[in-house]
C-alpha positions, 0 to 999 in steps of 0.5 A, a space after each residue: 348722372 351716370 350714363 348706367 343711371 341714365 339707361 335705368 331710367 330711359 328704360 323705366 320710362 318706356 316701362 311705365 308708357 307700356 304699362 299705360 299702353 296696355 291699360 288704354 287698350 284693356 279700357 277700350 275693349 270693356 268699352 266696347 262692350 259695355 252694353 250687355 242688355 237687349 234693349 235698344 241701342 241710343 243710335 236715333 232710330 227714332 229719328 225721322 228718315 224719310 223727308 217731305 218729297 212734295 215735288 221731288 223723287 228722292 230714293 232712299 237706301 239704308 244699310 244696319 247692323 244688329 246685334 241679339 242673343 235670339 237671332 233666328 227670333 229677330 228674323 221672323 218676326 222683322 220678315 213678318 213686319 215687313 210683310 205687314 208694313 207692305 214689304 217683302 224680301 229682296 234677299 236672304 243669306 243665312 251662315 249656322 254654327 253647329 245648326 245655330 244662326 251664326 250670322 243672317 243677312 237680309 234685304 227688304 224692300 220696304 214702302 218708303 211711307 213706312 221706312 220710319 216705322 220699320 227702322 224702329 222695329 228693328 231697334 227694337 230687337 236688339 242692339 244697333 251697332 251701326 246705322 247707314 243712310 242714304 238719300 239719292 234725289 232722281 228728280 232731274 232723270 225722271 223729269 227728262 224720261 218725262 220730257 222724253 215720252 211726252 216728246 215720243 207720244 206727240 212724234 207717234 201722233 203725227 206719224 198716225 196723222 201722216 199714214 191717215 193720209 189718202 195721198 200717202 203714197 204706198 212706200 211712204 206709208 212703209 216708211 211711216 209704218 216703220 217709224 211708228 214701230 220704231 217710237 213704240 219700240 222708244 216708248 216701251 222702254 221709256 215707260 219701264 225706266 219709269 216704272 223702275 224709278 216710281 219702284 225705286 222711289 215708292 220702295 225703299 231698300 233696307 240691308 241688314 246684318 243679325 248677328 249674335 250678340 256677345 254675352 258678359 261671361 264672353 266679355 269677361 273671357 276676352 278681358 281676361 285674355 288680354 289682361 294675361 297678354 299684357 301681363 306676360 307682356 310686362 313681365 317679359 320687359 321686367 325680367 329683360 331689364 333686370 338681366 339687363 341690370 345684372 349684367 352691367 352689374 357684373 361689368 361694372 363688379 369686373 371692371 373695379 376688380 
């Protein structure tokens, strides 16, 4: 074999690995947006998320991403939800396109015991494109904040014993009176770590993104984009190889004249 037929060759193969290249890439984009119903996506959402906590703390924090055609819709009626399942909103961001929705970001605090029921709702108005969980056990902070006021509360005890003494004398009893005042001062900011954590447990913190939902004529659109990318591609490559060829050709012509 020649080393003309050679070069033909080497480049015809690259030609077809393009061609190749080109199809796996227009397959995964119709793949990706294979799924143009409403309904809801097959991510599980069923699926139990909250544990048995029997003697433990744990905080939950789930994070979801939502696709529908009716956003401002989905909105209303998952911020209602929430507030029926004891819930509220925690924060909202809202982006407009031309005074449509382009793109919601909200974040409730749902009850813990209804953190199932509430990730199913939101299945429900369209398509979950992705779906975060996470599970933080604070068992062993909130059994030491524990261990800490229990400790705080048998040190005031003996501080209100000491200052009932009649033999106390007068700068002593300051002394005591400022000690007490100093475990109140513990204690207060104890019993709030505690109240956060009995929050953090009791609510769970679920972030979610609406968006808008691609519908099949866009799908089509951006195949067909890619389809005539990849086709100006190819034939970018055809041509440079023919000219390619008909120079050699001519060489070659030259050569045997």
């Amino acid at each position: 074999m020649t080393a003309e037929k050679e070069d033909v060759m080497k480049k015809k193969k690259w030609f077809f690995l393009i061609i190749l290249t080109a199809l796996f890439f227009v397959l995964g984009a119709c793949g990706s947006s294979a799924d143009f119903g409403g309904g809801t996506a097959g991510d599980g959402t069923q699926n139990t998320i909250v544990a048995d906590q029997t003697n433990r703390k744990i905080v939950y924090y789930v994070r979801m991403s939502l696709k529908t055609k009716k956003i401002g819709a989905a909105k209303e009626e998952l911020i209602e939800q929430g507030n029926g399942f004891g819930g509220y909103i925690f924060e909202q961001n809202e982006v407009f396109d031309d005074g449509n929705y382009s793109e919601v970001y909200l974040v409730f605090k749902i009850p813990t015991a209804k953190l199932d029921e509430f990730v199913s709702a939101i299945g429900e108005k369209g398509k979950v494109s992705s779906k975060n969980i996470t599970a933080k056990d604070i068992t062993t902070e909130y059994v030491d904040a524990q261990a800490t006021k229990s400790a705080l509360l048998s040190r005031k005890e003996a501080l209100e014993a000491l200052l009932g003494d009649a033999t106390l004398a007068a700068a002593d009893k300051i002394t005591v009176i400022r000690e007490i005042a100093d475990v109140d001062t513990q204690l207060q900011a104890i019993e709030l770590q505690l109240k956060n954590y009995d929050s953090l447990v009791d609510y769970s913190t679920v972030s979610l993104r609406i968006s808008e939902e691609s519908s099949v004529w866009e799908v089509i659109g951006i195949v067909f984009f890619v389809l005539v990318i990849v086709g100006m591609f190819v034939a970018v490559v055809v041509l440079g190889v023919k000219l390619s060829n008909e120079r050699r050709r001519k060489r070659s012509d030259g050569t045997a004249k």
